[in-house]
C-alpha positions in Angstrom: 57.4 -19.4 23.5 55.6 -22.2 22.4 52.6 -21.8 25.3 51.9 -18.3 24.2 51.5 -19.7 20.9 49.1 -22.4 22.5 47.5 -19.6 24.1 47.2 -17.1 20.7 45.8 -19.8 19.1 43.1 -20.5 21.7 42.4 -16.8 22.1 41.4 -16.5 17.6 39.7 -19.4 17.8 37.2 -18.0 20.6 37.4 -14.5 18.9 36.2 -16.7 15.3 33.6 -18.5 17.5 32.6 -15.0 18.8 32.1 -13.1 15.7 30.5 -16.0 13.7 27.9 -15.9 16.5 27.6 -12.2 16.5 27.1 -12.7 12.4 24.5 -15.3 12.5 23.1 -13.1 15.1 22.7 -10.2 12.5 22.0 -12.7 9.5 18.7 -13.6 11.8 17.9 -10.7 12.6 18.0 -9.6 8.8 15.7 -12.4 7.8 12.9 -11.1 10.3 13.2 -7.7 9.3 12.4 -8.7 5.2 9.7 -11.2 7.1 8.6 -8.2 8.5 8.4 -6.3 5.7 6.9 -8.4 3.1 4.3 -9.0 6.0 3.9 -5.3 6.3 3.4 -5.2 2.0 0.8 -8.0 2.3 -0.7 -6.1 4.8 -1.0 -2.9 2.4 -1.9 -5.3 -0.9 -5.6 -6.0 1.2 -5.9 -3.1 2.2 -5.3 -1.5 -1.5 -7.8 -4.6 -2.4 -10.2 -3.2 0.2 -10.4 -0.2 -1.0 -10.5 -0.9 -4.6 -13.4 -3.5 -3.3 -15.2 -0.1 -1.6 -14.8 2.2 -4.8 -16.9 -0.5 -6.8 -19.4 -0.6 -4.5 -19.6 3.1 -4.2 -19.9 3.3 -7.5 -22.0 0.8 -8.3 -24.6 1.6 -5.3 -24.5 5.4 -7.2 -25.1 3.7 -10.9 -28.0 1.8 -9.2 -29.4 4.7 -7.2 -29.0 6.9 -10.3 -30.5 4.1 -12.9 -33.6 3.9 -10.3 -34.1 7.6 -10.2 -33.9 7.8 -14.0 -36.3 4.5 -14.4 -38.9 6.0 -12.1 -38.8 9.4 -14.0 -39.3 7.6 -17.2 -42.4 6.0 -16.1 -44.3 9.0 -15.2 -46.2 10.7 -17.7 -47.9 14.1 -18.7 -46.3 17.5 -18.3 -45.9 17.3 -14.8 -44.8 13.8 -15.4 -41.8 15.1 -17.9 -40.7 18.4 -15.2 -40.4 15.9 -12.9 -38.3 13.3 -15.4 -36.2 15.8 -16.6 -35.4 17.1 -12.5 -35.2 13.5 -11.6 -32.6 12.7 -14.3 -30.5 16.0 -13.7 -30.3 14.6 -9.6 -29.6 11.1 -11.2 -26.5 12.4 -13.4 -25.6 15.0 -10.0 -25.6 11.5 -7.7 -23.6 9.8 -10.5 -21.2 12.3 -10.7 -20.8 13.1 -7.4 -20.5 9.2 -6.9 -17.9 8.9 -8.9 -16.0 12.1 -7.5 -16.3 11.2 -3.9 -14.6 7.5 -5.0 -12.3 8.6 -7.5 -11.2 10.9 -4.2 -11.4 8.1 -2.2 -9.2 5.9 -4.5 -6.2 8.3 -4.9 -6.3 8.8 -1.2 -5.9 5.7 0.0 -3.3 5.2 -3.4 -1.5 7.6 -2.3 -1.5 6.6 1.7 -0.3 3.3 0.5 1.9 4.0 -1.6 3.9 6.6 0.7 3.7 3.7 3.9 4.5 1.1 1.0 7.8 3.5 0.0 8.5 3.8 3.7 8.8 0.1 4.8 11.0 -0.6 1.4 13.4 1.9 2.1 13.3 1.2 6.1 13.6 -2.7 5.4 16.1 -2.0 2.8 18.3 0.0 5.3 18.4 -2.6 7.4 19.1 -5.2 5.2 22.0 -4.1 3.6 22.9 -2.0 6.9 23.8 1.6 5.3 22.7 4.4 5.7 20.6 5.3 2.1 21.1 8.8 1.1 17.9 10.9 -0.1 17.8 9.8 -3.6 18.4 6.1 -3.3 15.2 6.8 -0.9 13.2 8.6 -3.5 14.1 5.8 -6.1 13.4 3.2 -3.7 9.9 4.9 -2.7 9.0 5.7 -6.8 9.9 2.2 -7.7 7.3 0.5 -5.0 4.6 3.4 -5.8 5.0 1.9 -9.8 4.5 -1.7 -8.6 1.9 -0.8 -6.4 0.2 1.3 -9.3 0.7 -2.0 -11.7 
């Protein structure tokens, strides 16, 4: 009787020893997931930075390009000189425009691809973390909530 008490004990203590490894196991593999992930949202941060840095320069390559065109037109003279002012500042405000279409485009584009991967990796790393399966609308919370940091 009091050997396969020896014995129970023996046997809980090895399942304890078991499980807590098994649970640190999980707790580690938890923390590299969220490493992961706020590596991943790092990742997006430059690139949302990169392309913030790109629709400047678009924009301000088009205001230089346009303010060139408009300069030149200005310092021609005579009727010919004015047809050709006027024409010159019409391309100037198309280029501008334009200019600021194509990176306005550009800009919500790569918003929008950021945001969507950005919403992905939270509601992935989020699954993971607190291991359950999230239904569709904590996944459309979790995804608006990152595309409203992301816009701020």
């Amino acid at each position: 009787m009091e050997e396969g008490k020896i014995l129970r004990g023996a046997r809980d203590r090895e399942d304890l020893g078991t499980r807590i490894c098994r649970e640190h196991g999980v707790l580690e593999e938890r923390r590299q997931r969220i490493a992961e992930g706020l590596l991943n949202a790092e990742k997006i941060k430059q690139q949302l930075a990169e392309a913030e840095q790109r629709y400047q320069e678009i924009l301000a390559k088009g205001n230089s390009e346009a303010q060139k065109m408009i300069d030149e037109a200005r310092a021609s003279a005579g009727v010919i000189a004015e047809r050709k002012q006027q024409e010159a500042i019409v391309a100037a405000e198309q280029i501008i425009a334009k200019a600021r279409e194509a990176s306005a485009l550009e800009h919500e584009r790569t918003m929008s691809q950021l945001k969507r991967e950005l919403g992905r990796l939270v509601v992935d790393t989020t699954a993971k973390v607190t291991g359950k399966v999230l239904t569709p609308e904590d996944q459309r919370r979790l995804q608006e909530e990152a595309g409203r940091q992301v816009a701020s």
